[in-house]
PLY file of the C-alpha trace (Angstrom):
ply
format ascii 1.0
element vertex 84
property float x
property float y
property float z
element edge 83
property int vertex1
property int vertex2
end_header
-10.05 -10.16 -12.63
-11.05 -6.64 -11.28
-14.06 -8.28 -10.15
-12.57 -10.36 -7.46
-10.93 -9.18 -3.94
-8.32 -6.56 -3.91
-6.26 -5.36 -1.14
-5.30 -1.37 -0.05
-2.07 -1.32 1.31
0.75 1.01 2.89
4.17 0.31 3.36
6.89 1.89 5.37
10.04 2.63 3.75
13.43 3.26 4.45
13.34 6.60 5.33
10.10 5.91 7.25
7.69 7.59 4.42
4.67 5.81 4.05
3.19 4.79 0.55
-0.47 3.52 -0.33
-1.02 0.89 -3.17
-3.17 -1.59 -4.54
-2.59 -4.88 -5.01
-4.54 -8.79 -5.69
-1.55 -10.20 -3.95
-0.25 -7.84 -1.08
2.83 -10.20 -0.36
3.76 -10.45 -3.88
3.77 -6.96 -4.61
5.76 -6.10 -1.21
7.94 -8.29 -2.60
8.37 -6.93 -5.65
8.73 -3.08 -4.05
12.03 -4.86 -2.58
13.08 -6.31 -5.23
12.39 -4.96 -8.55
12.68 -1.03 -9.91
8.63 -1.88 -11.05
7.40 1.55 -8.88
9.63 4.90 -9.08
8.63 5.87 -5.26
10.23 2.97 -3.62
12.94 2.22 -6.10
15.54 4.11 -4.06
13.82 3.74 -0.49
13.87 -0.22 0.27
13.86 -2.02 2.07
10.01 -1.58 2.78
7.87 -3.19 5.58
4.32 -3.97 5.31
2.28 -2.04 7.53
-0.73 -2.08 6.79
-3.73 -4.04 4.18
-7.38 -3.92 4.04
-9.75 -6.11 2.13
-12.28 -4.23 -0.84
-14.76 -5.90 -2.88
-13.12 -4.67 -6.19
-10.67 -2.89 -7.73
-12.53 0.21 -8.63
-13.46 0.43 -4.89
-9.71 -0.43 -3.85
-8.16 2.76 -5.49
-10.98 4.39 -4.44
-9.90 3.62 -1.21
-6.25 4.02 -1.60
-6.91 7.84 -3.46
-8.61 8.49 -0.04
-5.54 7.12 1.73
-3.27 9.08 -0.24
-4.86 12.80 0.90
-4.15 11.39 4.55
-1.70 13.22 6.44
0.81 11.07 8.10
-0.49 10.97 11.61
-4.04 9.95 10.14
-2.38 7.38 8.29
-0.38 5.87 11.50
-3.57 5.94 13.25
-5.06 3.75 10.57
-2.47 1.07 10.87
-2.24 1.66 14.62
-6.19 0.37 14.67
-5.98 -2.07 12.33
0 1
1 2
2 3
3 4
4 5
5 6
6 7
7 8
8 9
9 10
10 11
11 12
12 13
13 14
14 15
15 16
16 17
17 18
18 19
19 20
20 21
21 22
22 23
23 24
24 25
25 26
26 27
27 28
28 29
29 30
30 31
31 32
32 33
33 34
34 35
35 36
36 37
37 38
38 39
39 40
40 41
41 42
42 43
43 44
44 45
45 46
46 47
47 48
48 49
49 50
50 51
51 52
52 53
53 54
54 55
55 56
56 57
57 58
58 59
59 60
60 61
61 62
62 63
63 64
64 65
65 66
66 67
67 68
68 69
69 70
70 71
71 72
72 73
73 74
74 75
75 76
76 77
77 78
78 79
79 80
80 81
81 82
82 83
């Protein structure tokens, strides 16, 4: 299981903060950021958008990733999903 493909993601909330996460199944857990109370950030800010995902090998490497993500400022983080 945390040998196969995970995803890095960031979402846009409703008051336009951005949040970085880590999922197997990006769409699912967008999903479930809208509809469930499952993560205390986005419980009160949905609706949330996708904005951005990126592919890593594993999931060690994924919140690697996403810990890097998180110590983005927000521009740096816009210009991610602008290049994506």
């Amino acid at each position: 299981m945390y040998d196969m493909p995970w995803f890095v993601y960031i979402i846009q909330c409703r008051d336009r903060t951005l949040y970085a996460g880590v999922a197997k199944d990006v769409n699912k857990r967008v999903k479930e950021h809208n509809t469930t109370n499952r993560c205390r950030y986005t419980r009160s800010r949905k609706p949330v958008v996708l904005m951005y995902q990126e592919s890593c090998e594993n999931y060690n490497k994924a919140r690697k990733r996403e810990a890097q993500i998180k110590k983005f400022d927000r521009k740096k983080k816009l210009d991610l999903i602008k290049r994506r």
